[in-house]
C-alpha positions in Angstrom: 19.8 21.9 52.1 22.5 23.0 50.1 22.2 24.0 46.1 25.2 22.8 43.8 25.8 25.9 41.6 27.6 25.5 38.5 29.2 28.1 36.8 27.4 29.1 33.3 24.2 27.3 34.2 22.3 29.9 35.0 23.2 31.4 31.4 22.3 27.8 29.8 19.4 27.8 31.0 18.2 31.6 30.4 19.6 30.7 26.6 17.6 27.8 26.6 14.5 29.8 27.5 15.0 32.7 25.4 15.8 30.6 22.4 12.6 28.6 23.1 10.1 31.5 23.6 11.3 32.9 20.3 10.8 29.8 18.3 6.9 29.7 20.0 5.9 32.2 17.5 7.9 31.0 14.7 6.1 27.6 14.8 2.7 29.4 15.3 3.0 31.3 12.5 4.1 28.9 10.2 0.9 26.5 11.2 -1.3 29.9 10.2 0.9 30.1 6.9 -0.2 26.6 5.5 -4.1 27.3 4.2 -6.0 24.7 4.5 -7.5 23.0 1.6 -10.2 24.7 0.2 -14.1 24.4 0.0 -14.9 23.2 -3.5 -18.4 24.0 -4.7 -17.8 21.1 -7.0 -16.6 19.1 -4.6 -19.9 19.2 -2.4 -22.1 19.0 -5.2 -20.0 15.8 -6.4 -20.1 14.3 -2.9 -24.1 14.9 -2.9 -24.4 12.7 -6.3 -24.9 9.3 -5.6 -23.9 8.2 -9.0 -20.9 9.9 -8.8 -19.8 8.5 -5.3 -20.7 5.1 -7.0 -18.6 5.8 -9.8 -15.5 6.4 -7.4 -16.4 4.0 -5.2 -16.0 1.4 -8.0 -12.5 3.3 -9.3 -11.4 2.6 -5.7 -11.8 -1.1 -5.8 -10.0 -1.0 -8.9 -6.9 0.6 -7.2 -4.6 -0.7 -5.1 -3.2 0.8 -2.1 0.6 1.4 -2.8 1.0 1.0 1.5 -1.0 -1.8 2.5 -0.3 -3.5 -0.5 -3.1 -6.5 -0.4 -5.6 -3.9 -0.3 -7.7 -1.9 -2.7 -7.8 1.9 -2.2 -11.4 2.0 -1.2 -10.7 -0.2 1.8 -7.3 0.8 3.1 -6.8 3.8 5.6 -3.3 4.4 5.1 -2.3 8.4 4.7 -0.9 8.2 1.0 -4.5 5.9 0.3 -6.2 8.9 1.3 -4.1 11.1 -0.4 -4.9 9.1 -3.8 -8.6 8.8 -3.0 -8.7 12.4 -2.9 -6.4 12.8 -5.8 -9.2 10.4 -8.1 -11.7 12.6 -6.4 -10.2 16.0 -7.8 -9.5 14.2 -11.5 -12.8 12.6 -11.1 -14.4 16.7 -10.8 -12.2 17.8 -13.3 -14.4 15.9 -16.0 -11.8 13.3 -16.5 -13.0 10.1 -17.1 -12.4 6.6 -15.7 -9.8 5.5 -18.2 -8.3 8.4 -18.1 -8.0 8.7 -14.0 -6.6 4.6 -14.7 -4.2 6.3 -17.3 -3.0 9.3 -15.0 -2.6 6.4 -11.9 -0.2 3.8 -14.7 1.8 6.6 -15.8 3.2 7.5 -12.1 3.1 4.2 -10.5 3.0 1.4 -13.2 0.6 -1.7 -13.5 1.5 -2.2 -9.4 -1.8 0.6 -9.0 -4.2 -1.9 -10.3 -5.6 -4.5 -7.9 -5.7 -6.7 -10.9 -3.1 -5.4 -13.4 -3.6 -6.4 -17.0 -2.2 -9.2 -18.6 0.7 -8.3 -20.3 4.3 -10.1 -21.2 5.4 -8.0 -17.5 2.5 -9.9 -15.7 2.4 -13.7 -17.0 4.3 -14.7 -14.0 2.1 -13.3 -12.0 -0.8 -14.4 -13.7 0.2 -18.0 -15.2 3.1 -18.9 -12.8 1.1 -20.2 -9.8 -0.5 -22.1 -12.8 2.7 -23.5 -13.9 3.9 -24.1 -10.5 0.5 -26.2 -9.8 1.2 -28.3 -12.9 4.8 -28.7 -12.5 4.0 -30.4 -9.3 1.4 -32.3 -10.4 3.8 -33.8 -13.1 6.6 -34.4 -10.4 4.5 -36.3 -8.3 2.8 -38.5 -10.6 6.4 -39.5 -12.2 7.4 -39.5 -8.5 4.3 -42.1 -8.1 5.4 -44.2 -11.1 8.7 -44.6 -10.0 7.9 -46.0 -7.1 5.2 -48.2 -8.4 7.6 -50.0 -11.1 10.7 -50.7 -9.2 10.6 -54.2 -8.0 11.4 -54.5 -4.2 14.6 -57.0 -3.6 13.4 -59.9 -1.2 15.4 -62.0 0.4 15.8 -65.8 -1.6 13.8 -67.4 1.6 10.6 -64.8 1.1 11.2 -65.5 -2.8 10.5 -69.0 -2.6 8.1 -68.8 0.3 6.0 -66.3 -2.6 6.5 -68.9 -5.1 5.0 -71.7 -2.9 2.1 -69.8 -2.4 1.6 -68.7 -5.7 1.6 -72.3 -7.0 -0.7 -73.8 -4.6 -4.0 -74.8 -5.8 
């Protein structure tokens, strides 16, 4: 059996290996550098309070997930609605309140947050148009209904007086 030998692939390869087993520690070390999120004590004492787990159970229904788009945050199990779950949680144990955590959420992402945003001149399409759209259609077909209705058909002059005949009759 014969082995092709090029020239320079023997020093490709031994670049390719040295350059790899010095980037091995590199990338180790950078994993160790990133801490990873700490313990609260507040945390676990909040996440062992049932009334407080209620309370951002029910600020996570109220939230929209910014991913999945037709679901709240409570439900969705997207990255960035984990990411927001945990950053109501940490407002939440900060002593803000709900309004607050609602006013924090507006500021950065808008009324698009809330699974039901508040009626405002930005939202009356999307809270009266499907309304509006309903009724327009509605109207069209009824004056669709009494067009048809009130337009005499044209019949022939034989069928006319074949209608009259049998109109007349006793």
């Amino acid at each position: 059996m014969r082995v092709l030998r090029l020239p320079g692939a023997s020093l490709v390869v031994t670049l390719g290996a040295v350059t790899f087993l010095a980037l091995v520690p590199i990338s180790s070390s950078l994993a160790d550098a990133v801490p990873p999120p700490p313990e609260d004590a507040a945390a676990q004492k909040g996440s062992l309070d049932p009334a407080f787990e209620a309370r951002l159970k029910n600020l996570e229904t109220e939230l929209r997930c910014l991913v999945c788009q037709n679901q709240t945050l409570a439900d969705s199990n997207a990255g960035l609605a984990e990411d927001l779950r945990r950053e109501v949680r940490s407002l939440a144990l900060a002593g803000k309140s709900d309004a607050a955590i609602k006013d924090y959420l507006h500021e950065r992402y808008g009324n698009f947050i809330f699974y039901r945003p508040p009626v405002e001149p930005d939202t009356w399409l999307l809270w009266f148009g499907p309304f509006v759209l309903l009724l327009a259609t509605v109207a069209w077909l009824v004056l669709r209904i009494r067009r048809t209705r009130d337009v005499p058909l044209p019949l022939p002059e034989s069928e006319r007086q074949r209608v009259d005949e049998l109109l007349s009759k006793p």
